[in-house]
C-alpha positions, 0 to 999 in steps of 0.5 A, spaced: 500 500 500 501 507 498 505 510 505 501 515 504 494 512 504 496 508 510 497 515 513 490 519 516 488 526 513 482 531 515 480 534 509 474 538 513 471 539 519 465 540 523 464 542 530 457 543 531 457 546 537 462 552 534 460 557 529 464 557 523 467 562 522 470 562 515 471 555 511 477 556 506 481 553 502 486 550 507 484 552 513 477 552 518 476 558 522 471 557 528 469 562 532 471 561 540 468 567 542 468 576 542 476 575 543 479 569 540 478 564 534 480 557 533 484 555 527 484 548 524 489 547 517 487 541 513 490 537 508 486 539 503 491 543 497 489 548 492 493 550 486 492 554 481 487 557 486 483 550 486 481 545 490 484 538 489 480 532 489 485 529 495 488 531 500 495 531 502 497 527 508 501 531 514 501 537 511 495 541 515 499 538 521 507 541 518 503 548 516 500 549 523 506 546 528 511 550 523 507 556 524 507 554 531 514 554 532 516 560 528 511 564 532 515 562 538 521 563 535 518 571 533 515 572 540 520 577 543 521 581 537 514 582 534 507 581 537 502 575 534 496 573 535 497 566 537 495 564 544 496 556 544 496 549 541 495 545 546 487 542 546 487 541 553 486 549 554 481 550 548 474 551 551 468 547 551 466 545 545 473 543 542 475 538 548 471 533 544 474 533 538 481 533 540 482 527 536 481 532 529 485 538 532 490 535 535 496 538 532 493 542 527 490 548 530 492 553 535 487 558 539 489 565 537 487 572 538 481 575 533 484 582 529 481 586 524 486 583 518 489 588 514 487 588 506 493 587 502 498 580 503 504 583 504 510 579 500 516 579 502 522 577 495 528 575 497 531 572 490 528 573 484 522 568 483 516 566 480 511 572 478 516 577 480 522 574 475 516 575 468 515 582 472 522 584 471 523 580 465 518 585 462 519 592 465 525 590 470 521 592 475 517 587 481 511 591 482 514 598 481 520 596 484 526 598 479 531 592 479 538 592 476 538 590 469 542 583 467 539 580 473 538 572 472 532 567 474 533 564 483 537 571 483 539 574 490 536 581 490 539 585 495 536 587 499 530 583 500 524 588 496 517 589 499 512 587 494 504 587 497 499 585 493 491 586 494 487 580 497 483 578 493 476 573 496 475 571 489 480 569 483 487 571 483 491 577 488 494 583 483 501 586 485 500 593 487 505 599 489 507 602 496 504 608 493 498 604 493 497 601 499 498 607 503 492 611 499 489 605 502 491 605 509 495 611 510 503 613 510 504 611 517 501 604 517 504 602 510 511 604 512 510 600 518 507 593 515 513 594 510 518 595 515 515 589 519 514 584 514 522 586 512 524 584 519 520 577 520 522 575 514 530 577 514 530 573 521 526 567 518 531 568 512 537 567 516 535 562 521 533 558 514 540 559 512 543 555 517 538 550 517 540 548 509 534 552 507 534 558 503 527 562 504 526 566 497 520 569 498 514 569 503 507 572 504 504 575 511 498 577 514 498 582 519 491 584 523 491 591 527 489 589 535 488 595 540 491 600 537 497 595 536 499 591 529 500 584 530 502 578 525 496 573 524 495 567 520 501 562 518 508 564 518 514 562 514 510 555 512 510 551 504 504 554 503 506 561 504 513 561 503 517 559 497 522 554 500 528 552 496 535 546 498 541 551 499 545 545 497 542 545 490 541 552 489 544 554 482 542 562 480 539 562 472 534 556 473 528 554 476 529 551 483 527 544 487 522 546 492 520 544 498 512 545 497 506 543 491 511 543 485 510 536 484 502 537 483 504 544 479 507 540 475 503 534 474 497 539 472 500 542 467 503 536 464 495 535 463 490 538 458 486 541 464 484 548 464 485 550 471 477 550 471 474 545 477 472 540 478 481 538 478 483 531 474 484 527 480 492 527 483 496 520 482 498 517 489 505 518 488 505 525 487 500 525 492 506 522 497 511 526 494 508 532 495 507 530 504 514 528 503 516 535 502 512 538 507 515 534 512 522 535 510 522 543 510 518 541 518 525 536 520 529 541 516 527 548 519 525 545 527 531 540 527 526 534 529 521 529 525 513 532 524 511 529 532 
């Protein structure tokens, strides 16, 4: 048998007794009460901004305890809204189905999200690298000419983007995020998503893994701005092999690529339903989820 069907998923939740707050295409909100909410990560997996048939064994439970261990990692240097992981100090009604969240949920704060992701690019990548092949800019940002694929940039470059309920997120300048919210919390998030990423970065870097670019999530709390959602996961993050980095060319990475390829090896057109995921992509795929977790935290998925 497959390692992978050997292997439980949670593809959805329901807890009756909770109100859900918001089901999306990872993760189940519940509402705990005025000041908090409970946050389960499933296994189920989107790409191209659909979701997949399968789900995908262990990768709700690398997404929640890595975020996990990077919010404790931040504590003293930025405010989060985690509150705590461990089930036995959820309230009722969550004791119950302790089974199901164990591992893959976390007790946090309820903040007024700010509308714009905040993206952080490190290397020249993805999205941002046919920017710059087309204008030599990344979302405004001018770069210097001659700059190849997987590049350094130096320093890192914010680059935020709209935060879309429905379709894609579309790139937008600095300029146009403090028309949106103001001079003074623009340049904050800016200045704070620079910081956590270059501690994330760093920290990657000694444990073998080159963080290229991430996304976060920042929420405004009694007059204070505090990182919400995941941090520095597969899911947000695009994480890649220091051992085989080569600038120039595409890059391994520790996420979906196997199922990104395997669509695109397809007719499909991106359009639901998907076309099912063959097993060995799907226990690929959990292979790298759990390696980026044992690389980054130094120790097996628990």
């Amino acid at each position: 048998m497959n390692p992978a069907a050997q292997r439980s998923v949670l593809r959805e939740t329901y807890i009756p007794e909770a109100k859900l707050f918001s089901r999306g295409k990872v993760r189940d909100v519940y509402e705990v009460d005025a000041e908090r909410l409970l946050i389960v990560a499933t296994d189920r997996l989107s790409a191209f901004d659909v979701v997949m048939a399968q789900a995908i064994p262990d990768k709700g439970r690398v997404l929640n305890q890595l975020s996990c261990f990077w919010f404790d990692f931040l504590k003293d240097g930025v405010p989060t809204h985690f509150i705590t992981a461990e089930v036995a100090d959820y309230p009722e009604p969550f004791q119950a189905y302790r089974k199901e969240l164990e591992g893959r949920s976390m007790l946090v704060k309820r903040a007024r999200p700010f509308p714009v992701e905040c993206i952080v690019r490190g290397y020249l990548s993805g999205s941002g690298w046919k920017d710059y092949q087309q204008t030599g800019a990344v979302c405004g940002v001018r770069l210097p000419a001659g700059l190849v694929e997987s590049a350094p940039l130096e320093p890192p470059i914010f680059t935020p983007s709209t935060k879309a309920t429905e379709g894609h997120d579309e790139n937008i300048t600095q300029e146009q995020v403090e028309r949106q919210l103001g001079r003074e919390v623009a340049e904050k998030l800016k200045e704070l998503s620079l910081r956590v990423y270059q501690a994330g970065r760093d920290y990657a870097d000694r444990r073998g893994i080159i963080i290229a670019d991430t996304k976060f999530e920042w929420g405004w709390l009694d007059g204070e701005i505090i990182l919400i959602d995941e941090v520095l996961t597969p899911d947000s993050s695009r994480f890649w092999p220091k051992d085989g980095y080569q600038p120039g060319q595409p890059q391994p990475s520790f996420d979906k690529q196997f199922v990104r390829d395997y669509l695109e090896s397809t007719r499909w057109n991106r359009q639901p339903p998907p076309p099912p995921l063959p097993p060995d992509v799907v226990e690929k795929t959990s292979e790298k989820y759990r390696e980026a977790y044992r690389r980054l935290t130094g120790r097996p998925l628990d």
